[in-house]
N, C-alpha and C positions, 0 to 999 in steps of 0.2 A: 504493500500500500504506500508505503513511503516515496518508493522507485514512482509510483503510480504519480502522485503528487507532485515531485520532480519535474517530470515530464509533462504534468499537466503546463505547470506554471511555467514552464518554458513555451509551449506550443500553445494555449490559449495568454500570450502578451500579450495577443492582437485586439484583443475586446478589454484588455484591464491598464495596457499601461499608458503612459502618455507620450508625448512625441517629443524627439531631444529635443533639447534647449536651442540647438544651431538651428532648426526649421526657421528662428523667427530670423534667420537670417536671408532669408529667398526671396526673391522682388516680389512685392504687391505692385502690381500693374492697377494701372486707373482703367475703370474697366469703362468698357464701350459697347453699345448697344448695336449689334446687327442689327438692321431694319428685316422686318420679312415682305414678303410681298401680299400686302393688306391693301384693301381700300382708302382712299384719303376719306377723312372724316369732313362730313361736311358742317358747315358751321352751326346750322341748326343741331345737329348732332351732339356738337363740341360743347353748344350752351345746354343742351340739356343735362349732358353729362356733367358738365361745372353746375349746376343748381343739384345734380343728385348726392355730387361730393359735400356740395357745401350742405344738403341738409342731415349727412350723415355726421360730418364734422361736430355741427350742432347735437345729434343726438348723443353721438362719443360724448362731449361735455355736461350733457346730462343725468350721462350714468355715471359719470364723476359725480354729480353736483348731488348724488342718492345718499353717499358717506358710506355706501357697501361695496367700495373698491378701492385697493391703497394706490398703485401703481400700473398703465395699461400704456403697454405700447402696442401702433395701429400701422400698419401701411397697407395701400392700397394702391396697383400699377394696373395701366389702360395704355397699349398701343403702344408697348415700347419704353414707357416713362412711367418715374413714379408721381403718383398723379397727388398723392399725400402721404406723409410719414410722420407720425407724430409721436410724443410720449406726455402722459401727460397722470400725475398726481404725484406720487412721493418712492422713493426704491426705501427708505428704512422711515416707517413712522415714527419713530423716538427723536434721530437726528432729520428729517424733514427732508432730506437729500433729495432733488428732483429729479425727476425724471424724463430724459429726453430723448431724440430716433437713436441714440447712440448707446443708452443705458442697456446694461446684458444682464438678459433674462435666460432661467434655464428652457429650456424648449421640450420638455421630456417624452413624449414618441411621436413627437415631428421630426426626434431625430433617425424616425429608422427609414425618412427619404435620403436621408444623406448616407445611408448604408447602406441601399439599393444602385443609388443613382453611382457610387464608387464601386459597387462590385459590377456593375452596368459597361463603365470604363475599361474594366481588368477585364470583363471576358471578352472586351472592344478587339482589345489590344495582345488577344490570346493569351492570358494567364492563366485561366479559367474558363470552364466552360459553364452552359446554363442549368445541362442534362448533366453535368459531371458530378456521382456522387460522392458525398460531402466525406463521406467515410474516406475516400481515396488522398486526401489530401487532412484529413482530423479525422486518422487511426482510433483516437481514442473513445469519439463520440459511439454510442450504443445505446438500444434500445430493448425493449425486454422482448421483443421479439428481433432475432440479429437477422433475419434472411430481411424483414421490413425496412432494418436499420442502413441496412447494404445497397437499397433503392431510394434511400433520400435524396432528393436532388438540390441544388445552390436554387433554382426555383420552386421549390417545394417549401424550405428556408422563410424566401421572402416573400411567399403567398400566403404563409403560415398552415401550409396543407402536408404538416410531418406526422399525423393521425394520434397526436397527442392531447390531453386534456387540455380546455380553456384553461389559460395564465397557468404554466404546469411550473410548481414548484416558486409562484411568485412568493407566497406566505412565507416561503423559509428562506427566501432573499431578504424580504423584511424583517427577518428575525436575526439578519448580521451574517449570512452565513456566506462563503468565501463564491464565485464564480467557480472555479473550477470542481467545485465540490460539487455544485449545484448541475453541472453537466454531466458528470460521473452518478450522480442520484436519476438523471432520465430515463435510466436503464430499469429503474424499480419501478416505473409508472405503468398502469395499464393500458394499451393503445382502444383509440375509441375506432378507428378505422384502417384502412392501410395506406400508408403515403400515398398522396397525390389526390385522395377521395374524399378528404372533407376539411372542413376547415375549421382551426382553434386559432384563435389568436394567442400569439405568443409573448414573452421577453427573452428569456432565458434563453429558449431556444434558437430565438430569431437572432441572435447574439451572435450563434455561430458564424453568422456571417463575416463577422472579424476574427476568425480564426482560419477562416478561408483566404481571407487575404495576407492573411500574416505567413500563413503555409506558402500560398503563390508566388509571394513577391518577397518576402525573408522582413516586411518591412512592417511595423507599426501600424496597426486599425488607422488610429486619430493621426498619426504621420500621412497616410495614406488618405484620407481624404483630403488634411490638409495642402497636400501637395499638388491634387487633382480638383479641388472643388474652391476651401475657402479662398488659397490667395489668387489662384487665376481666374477668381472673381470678384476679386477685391472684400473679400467678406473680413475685412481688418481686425472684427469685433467678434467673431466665431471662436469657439474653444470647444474643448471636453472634458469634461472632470469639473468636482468639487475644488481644489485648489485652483485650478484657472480659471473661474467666476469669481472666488473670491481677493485672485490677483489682479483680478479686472479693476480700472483704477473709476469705473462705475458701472455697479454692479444693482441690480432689487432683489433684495433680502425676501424671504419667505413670509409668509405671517398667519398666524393664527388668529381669533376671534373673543375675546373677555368679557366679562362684565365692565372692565375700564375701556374697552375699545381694543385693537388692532397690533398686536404683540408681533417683535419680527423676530423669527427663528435664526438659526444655521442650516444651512440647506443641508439636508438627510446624507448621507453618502451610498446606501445601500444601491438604489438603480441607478446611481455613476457607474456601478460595478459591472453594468451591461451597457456598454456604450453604443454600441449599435441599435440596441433598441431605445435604451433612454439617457443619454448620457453628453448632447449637444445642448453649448450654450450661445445666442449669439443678441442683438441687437435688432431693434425693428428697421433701421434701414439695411441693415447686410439681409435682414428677410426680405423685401424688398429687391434687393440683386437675387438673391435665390430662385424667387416667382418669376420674376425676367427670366434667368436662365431656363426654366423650368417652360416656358410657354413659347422658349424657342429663340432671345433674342443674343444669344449667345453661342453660337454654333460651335465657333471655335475652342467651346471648352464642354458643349453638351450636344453634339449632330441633332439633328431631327430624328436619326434612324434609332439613335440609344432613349430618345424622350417614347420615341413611340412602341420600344417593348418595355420602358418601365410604365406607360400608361394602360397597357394592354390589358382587358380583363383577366385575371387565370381561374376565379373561386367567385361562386355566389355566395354573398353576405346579408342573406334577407331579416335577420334577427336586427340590424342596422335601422331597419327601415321602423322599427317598433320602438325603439329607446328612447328618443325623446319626441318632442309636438313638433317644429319644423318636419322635422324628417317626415314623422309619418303626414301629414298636410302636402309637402313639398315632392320628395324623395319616392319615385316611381320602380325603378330598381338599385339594389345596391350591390357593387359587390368589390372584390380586393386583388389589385392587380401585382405588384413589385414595390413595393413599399409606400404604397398608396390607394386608397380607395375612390373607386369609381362609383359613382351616382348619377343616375340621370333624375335631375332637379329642374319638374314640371319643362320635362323635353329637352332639358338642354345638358349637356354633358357638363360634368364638375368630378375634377381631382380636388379630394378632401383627404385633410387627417386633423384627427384631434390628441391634446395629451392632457396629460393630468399627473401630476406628483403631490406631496405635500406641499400647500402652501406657493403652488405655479397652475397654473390652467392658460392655453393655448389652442389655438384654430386654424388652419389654413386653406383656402379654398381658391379655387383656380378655375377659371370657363376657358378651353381654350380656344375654343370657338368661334369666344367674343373680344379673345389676346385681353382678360381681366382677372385682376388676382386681389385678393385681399386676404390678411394673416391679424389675428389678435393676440395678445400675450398676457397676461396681468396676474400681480405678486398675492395674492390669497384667492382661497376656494371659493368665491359668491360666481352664483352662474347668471348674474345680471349681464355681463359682460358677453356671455354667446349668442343673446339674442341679437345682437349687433350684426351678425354676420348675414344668416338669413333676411334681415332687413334693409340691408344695403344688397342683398343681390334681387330680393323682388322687385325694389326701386328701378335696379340697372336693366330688370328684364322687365320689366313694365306689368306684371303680377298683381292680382287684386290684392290692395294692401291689406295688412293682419300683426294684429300687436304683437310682435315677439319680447318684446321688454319690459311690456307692463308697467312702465312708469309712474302713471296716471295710479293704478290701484296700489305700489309701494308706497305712493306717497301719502297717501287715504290709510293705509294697513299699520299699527302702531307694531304689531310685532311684528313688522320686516324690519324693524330697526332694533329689535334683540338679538345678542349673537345667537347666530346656527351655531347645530351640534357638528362637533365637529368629527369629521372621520377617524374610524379607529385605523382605517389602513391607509395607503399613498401608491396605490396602484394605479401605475398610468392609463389613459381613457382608452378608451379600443375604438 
C-alpha cells in the first residue's frame, strides 16, 4: 500500500499540484479578437441591444441594493466585444474591500470547461486520444468491475458517463481526505451502468482528466492549461488552488450568513484538491476573454473545429430540466457535452454550466448562435443573484417577460432579510 501511494502521488501531480513558479515568466500577449464572419448589426439592432444592457445593469444594482449579496462580479460579451464587465459590492465584508472586473473569485465547476477545452488541445495536437482508455495512460485508476474499468474512455471522463454513482465519493472529499486516496476508493463503489451508458455527474472522477494530461505530456494539470489557455489569452487574473486566490493581490473572501450579518471565511481547500473539476480561480473580465474565446473569437488559440466537439452533445441530462423554475419554464432539452452542458433555451441553443462551493456560487451561459455570453460570480450562497441570468437572456431573445428575481416580493417579505440556513455540505452545482 505504501509503494501504492508513492506512485499515486507521483502520477496523479497533474490534478493536485501547482505550476512552477517560472510559468509567470511566459508572455501575456494582449489578446485580440478574431472577427468571424457575422452580420453587421444594424443600428436599430445596436440600440436595442444598448437599452437591454442598460436595463440589466440596473437590475445587477438592484440585487445589490436587497443586502443579500456581499460581492458579484458580471460580464456580458455581444459580437466580439465585451459589451459590460462589472464588479460590484465588497470581496471581505469586515475590511469593505471593493470589488471590481478584476477582483478573483473562485469559479468552482466552471472550472471543468477549462479541463475539457485543455485536454480538447492535447488530443488537437496528438497526445491523447478521445476513445483512448484512460487506464492506458493512469494504470492505477480501477473500478470494481476491471473489464468496465479497461473501457473508460478521456470522453467518457468528460461527459461524466464512467457508470459511476452521482458525486461518487464527494462526502469523503469533504471530510479532508487526500485525492489520491479518493481515486484508489473508486474501485469499492458499485457501478450503476456500464461506461458510456449513462450519466452521473462527477468530481473526483472527472479529475482524472488531469492525470491524463500529466501522463501525456510529463507536465502539470494547472501548468498545462496555463500555458494553453490563460496567458494566450490574456487571462492575467486566472489561477488554481487555494494559495493562489489568496496571493491574488484582490481577491472575494467567502462568506457565511449570522444573526450580525455576513461573516467572511477562508476559502475551504478540500475541492482545490480536484482541480479539474473545481479548482479555477479567475476574474470577471479574464471571464469575459474566456466566453470570447469560447464563441469562437479567438481561433488562434481555440479553432472552430476543437469549440465544436467540446460543444457537441454526448449524454442526455433531463433530471437538468426539473431543478430549478427557469429551466423547467425555459429549458426544452438538456443535456452534457465535454465539459459543458447543452440546452436548448425556448429554441435556441445555450452552452451552460453552473458551480457552487462554500460561500462562491457562479453561472455561465453562452448562445452561440447569437455570438452572446454572459457569466455571474458572487462571494456567498443567496440564489438572488441566478435569477439575473435567465432575465437578461429573455430580454436578449425577446421572450414573454417572467420575474426570475423577485424583487418586488423580497422587499414586501421580512424574512428574506433573516439569515438562510446555511448548508451543511459545499458540493459544487451540477
Amino acid at each position: 500500500m505504501v509503494f501504492f501511494r508513492v506512485l499515486a502521488a507521483m502520477a496523479l501531480a497533474g490534478a493536485c499540484a501547482a505550476a512552477p513558479a517560472w510559468a509567470d515568466s511566459l508572455p501575456h500577449p494582449r489578446p485580440t479578437h478574431a472577427a468571424l464572419a457575422r452580420p453587421v448589426v444594424p443600428g436599430a439592432d445596436a440600440a436595442r441591444f444598448a437599452r437591454i444592457l442598460a436595463d440589466f445593469e440596473r437590475e445587477t444594482d438592484r440585487v445589490m441594493q436587497t443586502g443579500l449579496v456581499v460581492g458579484l462580479g458580471v460580464a456580458v460579451v455581444h459580437r466580439g466585444e465585451m459589451a459590460s464587465v462589472r464588479g460590484l459590492g465588497v470581496g471581505d465584508a469586515v475590511r469593505r474591500t471593493p470589488v471590481d472586473e478584476h477582483t478573483v473569485f473562485r469559479l468552482a465547476s466552471l472550472s471543468k470547461g477549462f479541463a475539457s477545452t485543455t485536454l480538447a488541445l492535447l488530443v488537437r495536437d496528438g497526445y491523447v486520444e478521445w476513445d483512448e482508455p484512460v487506464q492506458d495512460l493512469v494504470p492505477m485508476f480501477e473500478l470494481s468491475d476491471s473489464r468496465a474499468a479497461s473501457k473508460v474512455t478521456l470522453r467518457d471522463v468528460l461527459s461524466h458517463r464512467m457508470g459511476l454513482p452521482y458525486n461518487a465519493l464527494d462526502r469523503v472529499l469533504e471530510a479532508n481526505e487526500e485525492y489520491p486516496t479518493l481515486v484508489y476508493r473508486l474501485r469499492e463503489l458499485p457501478l450503476t451502468c456500464a461506461p458510456g451508458d449513462c450519466y452521473a455527474y462527477q468530481n473526483i472522477a472527472y479529475s482524472l482528466a488531469g492525470d491524463v494530461a500529466f501522463a501525456a505530456t510529463g507536465r502539470f494539470y494547472s501548468f498545462e492549461v496555463e500555458r494553453r489557455l490563460f496567458h494566450p489569452l490574456g487571462m492575467s487574473n486566472s489561477t488554481f488552488g487555494r494559495d493562489a486566490l489568496e496571493a491574488s493581490g484582490d481577491y472575494a473572501r467567502p462568506h457565511v450568513r449570522n444573526a450580525k450579518g455576513f461573516v467572511p471565511l477562508r476559502p475551504k481547500e478540500t475541492y482545490y484538491r480536484v482541480m479539474p473539476a473545481a479548482g479555477a480561480n479567475a476574474s470577471a473580465h479574464d471571464m469575459a476573454l474566456w466566453m470570447l474565446a469560447q464563441l469562437g473569437h479567438r481561433p488562434d488559440v481555440l479553432p472552430l473545429e476543437v469549440l465544436a466537439e467540446l460543444h457537441a452533445p454526448e449524454v442526455a441530462t433531463p433530471g437538468e430540466i426539473r431543478s430549478i423554475p427557469w429551466r423547467r419554464e425555459r429549458v426544452r432539452e438538456a443535456q452534457y457535452a465535454l465539459g459543458f452542458r447543452v440546452y436548448d433555451y425556448a429554441g435556441h441553443r445555450m452552452i451552460f454550466h453552473g458551480g457552487a462551493v462554500q460561500g462562491y456560487r457562479a453561472a455561465m451561459a453562452l448562445l452561440p448562435d447569437h455570438d452572446f455570453g454572459v457569466m455571474l460570480v458572487w462571494n456567498n450562497e443567496s440564489a438572488v443573484p441566478s435569477g439575473l441570468l435567465p432575465t437578461l437572456l429573455d430580454r436578449y431573445l425577446g421572450l414573454a417577460p417572467t420575474d426570475w428575481l423577485g424583487l418586488d416580493r423580497l422587499a414586501r417579505a421580512p424574512a428574506a432579510r433573516k439569515p438562510p440556513a446555511q448548508r451543511k455540505a459545499q458540493r459544487p452545482a451540477r
